[in-house]
Structure formats: C-alpha cells, structure tokens
C-alpha positions in Angstrom: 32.9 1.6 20.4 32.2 -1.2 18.3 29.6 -1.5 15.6 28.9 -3.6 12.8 31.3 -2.7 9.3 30.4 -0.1 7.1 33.3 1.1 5.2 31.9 4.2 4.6 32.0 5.1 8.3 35.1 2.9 9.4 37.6 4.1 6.6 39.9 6.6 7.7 41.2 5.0 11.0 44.7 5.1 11.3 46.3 5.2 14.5 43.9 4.7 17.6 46.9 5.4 20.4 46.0 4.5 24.0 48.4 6.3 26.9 48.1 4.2 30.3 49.7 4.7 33.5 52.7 2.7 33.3 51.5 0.0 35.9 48.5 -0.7 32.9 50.6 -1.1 30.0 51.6 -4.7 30.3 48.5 -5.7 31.8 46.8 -3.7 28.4 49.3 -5.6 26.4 47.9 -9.2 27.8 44.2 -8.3 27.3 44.9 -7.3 23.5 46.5 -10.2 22.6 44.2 -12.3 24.0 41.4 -10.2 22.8 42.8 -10.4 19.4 43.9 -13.3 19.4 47.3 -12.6 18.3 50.9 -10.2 20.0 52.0 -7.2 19.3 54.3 -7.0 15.8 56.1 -4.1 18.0 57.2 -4.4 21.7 59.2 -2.2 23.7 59.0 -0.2 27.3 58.3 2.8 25.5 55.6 1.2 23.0 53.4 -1.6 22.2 51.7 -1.9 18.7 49.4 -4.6 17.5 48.8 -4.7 13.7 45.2 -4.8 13.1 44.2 -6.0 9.7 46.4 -3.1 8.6 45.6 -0.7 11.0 47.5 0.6 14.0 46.3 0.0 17.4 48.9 1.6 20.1 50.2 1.1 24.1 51.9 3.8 25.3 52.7 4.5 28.5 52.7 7.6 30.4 54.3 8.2 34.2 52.5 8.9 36.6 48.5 8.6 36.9 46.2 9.8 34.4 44.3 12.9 35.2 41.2 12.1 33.4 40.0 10.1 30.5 38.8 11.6 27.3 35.1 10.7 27.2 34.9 12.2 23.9 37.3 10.1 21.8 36.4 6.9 20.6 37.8 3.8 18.8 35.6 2.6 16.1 35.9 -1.4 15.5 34.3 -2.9 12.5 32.9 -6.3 13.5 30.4 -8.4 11.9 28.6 -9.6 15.1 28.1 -6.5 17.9 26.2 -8.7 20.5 28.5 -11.6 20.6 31.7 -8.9 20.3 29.6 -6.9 23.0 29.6 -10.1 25.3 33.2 -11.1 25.0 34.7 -8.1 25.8 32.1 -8.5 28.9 33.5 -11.4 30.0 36.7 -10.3 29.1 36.5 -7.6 31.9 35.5 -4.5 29.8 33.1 -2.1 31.5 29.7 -1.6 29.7 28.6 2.0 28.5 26.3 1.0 26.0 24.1 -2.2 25.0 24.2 -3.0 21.4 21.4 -0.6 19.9 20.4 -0.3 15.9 20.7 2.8 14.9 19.1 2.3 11.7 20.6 2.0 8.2 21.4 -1.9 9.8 24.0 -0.1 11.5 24.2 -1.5 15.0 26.6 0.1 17.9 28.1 -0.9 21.4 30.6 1.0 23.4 32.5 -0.5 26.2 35.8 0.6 28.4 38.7 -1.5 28.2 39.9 -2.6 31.5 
C-alpha cells in the first residue's frame, strides 16, 4: 500500500519482512534496489535488508513454494506523490489492486503487489 505521508498513520513501522520462495529472492532483491534506487546495507543467502530512511524493509527466503499469501498484511509506504509512485511501480511490473483513491482528510491511497 502506498499513500501519501501522514506521520500519524505511518509511525510505528518497523520491520515489514517479506518471505519468498527461494527462486524470488534475488530477483526481489534487483527490483528493490532498483525501485529504491539504492542495495541492500545487508546481503546474505539467508537474508536481504535494505535500509529505508531508517526503517527496515526485509528478503527472506523460504524453501519450497509458498502456500498462500497473506491478503490481510500490508506495507504502508509514505510517499509524497501516490499517482506518479502508483505508475512506476506499474511499469516497474507491480500488479495493480487498487487505483490511487482520496480517502479524505487529503489522505490519498494505492495498493499494488510486488512482482
């Protein structure tokens, strides 16, 4: 999910930690990097971990395939610019699951799947 900052809704993420099949994990690694536009500070087999602006954004992988995905858990991003955020990660491969919507208070919202 990504939606423009609020710090009152955005301040206690800590540790967003993603578990991919193992085949995904260096593949997840490229498209953060290039996504954030810098590498992880941390990377081994067993764990990748980018640094973001002092928050902890985690690779790990797990054998074998994943049995499901938990639609109910989401990472909150706190962008300035949904739409243009929105389109990147577009064109970036991400799978749309919701159009940037305002839900009022000039909060504004957009939820994709990472590849």
């Amino acid at each position: 999910m990504i939606s423009k900052f609020n710090p009152r809704y955005h301040a206690n993420l800590k540790t967003p930690n993603n578990r991919l099949p193992s085949f995904r994990h260096r593949k997840a690694k490229q498209w953060y990097a290039e996504l954030l536009g810098f590498p992880p500070y941390f990377d081994e087999p067993f764990y990748i971990g980018f640094n973001v602006k002092g928050f902890e954004l985690g690779l790990q992988p797990k054998e074998g395939a994943v049995k499901t995905k938990s639609e109910g858990v989401n990472t909150y991003w706190g962008i300035e610019d949904v739409e243009a955020t929105f389109q990147k990660l577009i064109s970036m491969g991400a799978t749309e699951h919701e159009k940037p919507t305002d839900v009022g208070g000039g909060i504004q919202v957009a939820m994709v799947q990472d590849p």
